[in-house]
Residue, then its C-alpha position, 0 to 999 in steps of 0.5 A: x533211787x536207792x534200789x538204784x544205787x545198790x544195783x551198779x559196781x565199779x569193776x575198772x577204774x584207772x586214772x592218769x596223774x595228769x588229769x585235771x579237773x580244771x581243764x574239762x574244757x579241753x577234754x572229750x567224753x565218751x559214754x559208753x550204755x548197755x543193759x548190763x554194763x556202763x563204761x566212761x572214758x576221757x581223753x584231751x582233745x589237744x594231745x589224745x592223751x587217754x587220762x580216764x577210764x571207768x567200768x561198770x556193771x549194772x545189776x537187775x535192770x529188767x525195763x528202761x526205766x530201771x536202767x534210767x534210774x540206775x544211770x541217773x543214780x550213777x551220774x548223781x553219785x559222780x563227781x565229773x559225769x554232771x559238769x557241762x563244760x566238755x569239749x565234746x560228749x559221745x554217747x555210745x549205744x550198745x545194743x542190737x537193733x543197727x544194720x548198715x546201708x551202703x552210702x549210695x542206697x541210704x535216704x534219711x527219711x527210710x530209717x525205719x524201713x532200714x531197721x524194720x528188716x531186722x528187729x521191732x521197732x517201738x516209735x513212741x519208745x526209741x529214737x532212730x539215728x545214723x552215723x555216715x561211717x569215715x573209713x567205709x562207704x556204709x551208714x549205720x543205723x540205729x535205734x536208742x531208747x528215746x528218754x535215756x537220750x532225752x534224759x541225756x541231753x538234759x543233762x547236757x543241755x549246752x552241748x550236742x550229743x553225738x549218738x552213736x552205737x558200739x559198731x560204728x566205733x569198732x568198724x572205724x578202729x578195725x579199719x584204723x589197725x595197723x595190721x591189715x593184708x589184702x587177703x580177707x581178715x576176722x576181727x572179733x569183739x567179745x563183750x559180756x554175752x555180746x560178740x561182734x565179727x567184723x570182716x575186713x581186706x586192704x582196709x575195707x569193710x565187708x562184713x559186720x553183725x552182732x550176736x548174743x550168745x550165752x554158750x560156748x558153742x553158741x560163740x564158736x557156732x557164730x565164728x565158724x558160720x561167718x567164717x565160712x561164708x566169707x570163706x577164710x582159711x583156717x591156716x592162712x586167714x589173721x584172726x584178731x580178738x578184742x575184749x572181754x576174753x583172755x587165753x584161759x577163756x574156753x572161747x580162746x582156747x576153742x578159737x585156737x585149736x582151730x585158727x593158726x593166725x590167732x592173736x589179741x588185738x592192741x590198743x589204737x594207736x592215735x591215742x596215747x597211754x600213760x604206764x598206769x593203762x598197762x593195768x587193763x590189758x591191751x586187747x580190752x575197752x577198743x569199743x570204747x576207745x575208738x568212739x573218739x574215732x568217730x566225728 
């Protein structure tokens, strides 16, 4: 464990004046898991007043069982992750073994065919899940590290864990936008060595996928290869970005030679943000700020 404990670091940490500890009851949590990152976030379920937000980078996780090790040694270490009186606790998987069925095609009992289209399934090892998406006909479906989650669930064994992944809470914010048109638009969220595009008209889902990439022209190759099958327009077409990315990125300042509709995306604005939040900028955390989204 103690290998552990040297292997995550606190990069982001911001917290509301108002929290109180004494009110965990009152306050929902999220947990967002990736094989390189950890992010917490609280919020009252009552005001959806935004009160914390933690970031993590997890170091030298080579198997599942490491990453449970460090996440155990990072829950020991903390103060809150324990207590087991929340209103509400979500876990969030970033990962990418998902895909999306339309509603109407969707049967519980076919998860795996679903996944098996896409990626290798281990049944002794991973959990399968799906979540009934709000603003969308489509369900997603996943797959989890079945003793994270078991392991999870001990640690929160009055409450039901709602499971969910990293696209199901950025397609309910992408809809959620304000700025939406009825012409086709890009919605694009970098994470570390992950991109997300999402597509979107009037509201409406047409394209999700995620990519791992680990070049610039990797993540400039995905952009234009989605771009023109759904055949946007480089002029006329609103791109917006999300994220770990700014405008000295390399990958922003590729995207804007070429996108004159370009700009970063804002917080979602069904949850409220004291001034100390200025402190991450807008366009960071949507991921996890739109789990709250999903019910």
């Amino acid at each position: 464990m103690e290998k552990a404990t040297l292997n995550y670091r606190l990069v982001k940490k911001i917290k509301d004046d108002k929290f109180d500890v004494d009110g965990l009851h009152h306050y929902n949590l999220s947990i967002q898991i990736g094989d390189t990152d950890f992010q917490v976030c609280i919020a009252d379920a009552n005001s959806n007043q935004c009160l914390l937000l933690e970031d993590y980078i997890l170091n030298d996780v080579d198997s599942s069982d490491e990453l449970i090790d460090i996440i155990s040694s990072l829950f020991d270490n903390h103060h809150l992750l324990k207590a087991g009186f929340w209103s509400t606790v979500k876990v969030s998987l970033k990962n990418p073994k998902f895909t999306l069925v339309p509603e109407n095609l969707f049967q519980k009992e076919s998860l795996p065919d679903y996944l098996k289209l896409n990626c290798t399934l281990d049944p002794v090892k991973e959990e399968l899940n799906y979540y009934k998406q709000i603003k969308s006909d489509a369900v997603g479906v996943f797959s989890g590290d079945k003793n994270l989650l078991d392991w999870l669930r001990s640690v929160y064994p009055n409450i039901t864990l709602q499971v969910i992944h990293q696209t199901n809470a950025l397609i309910e914010g992408v809809l959620s936008y304000e700025d939406h048109t009825d012409a086709k638009s890009m919605f694009i969220f970098t994470d570390r060595n992950n991109l997300t595009i999402i597509v979107a008209a009037n509201k409406k889902l047409i394209y999700c996928n995620k990519f791992v990439y680990n070049t610039t022209n990797a993540f400039l190759k995905y952009v234009f290869t989605v771009f023109q099958l759904q055949e946007l327009d480089q002029h006329n077409s609103k791109v917006h970005i999300w994220g770990n990315i700014n405008t000295q990125s390399p990958q922003f300042k590729e995207l804007y030679k070429y996108f004159k509709q370009i700009s970063f995306g804002g917080k979602p604005s069904y949850l409220k943000f004291n001034y100390m939040f200025d402190e991450a900028e807008d366009h960071q955390y949507f991921d996890l700020y739109n789990t709250f989204l999903c019910q």
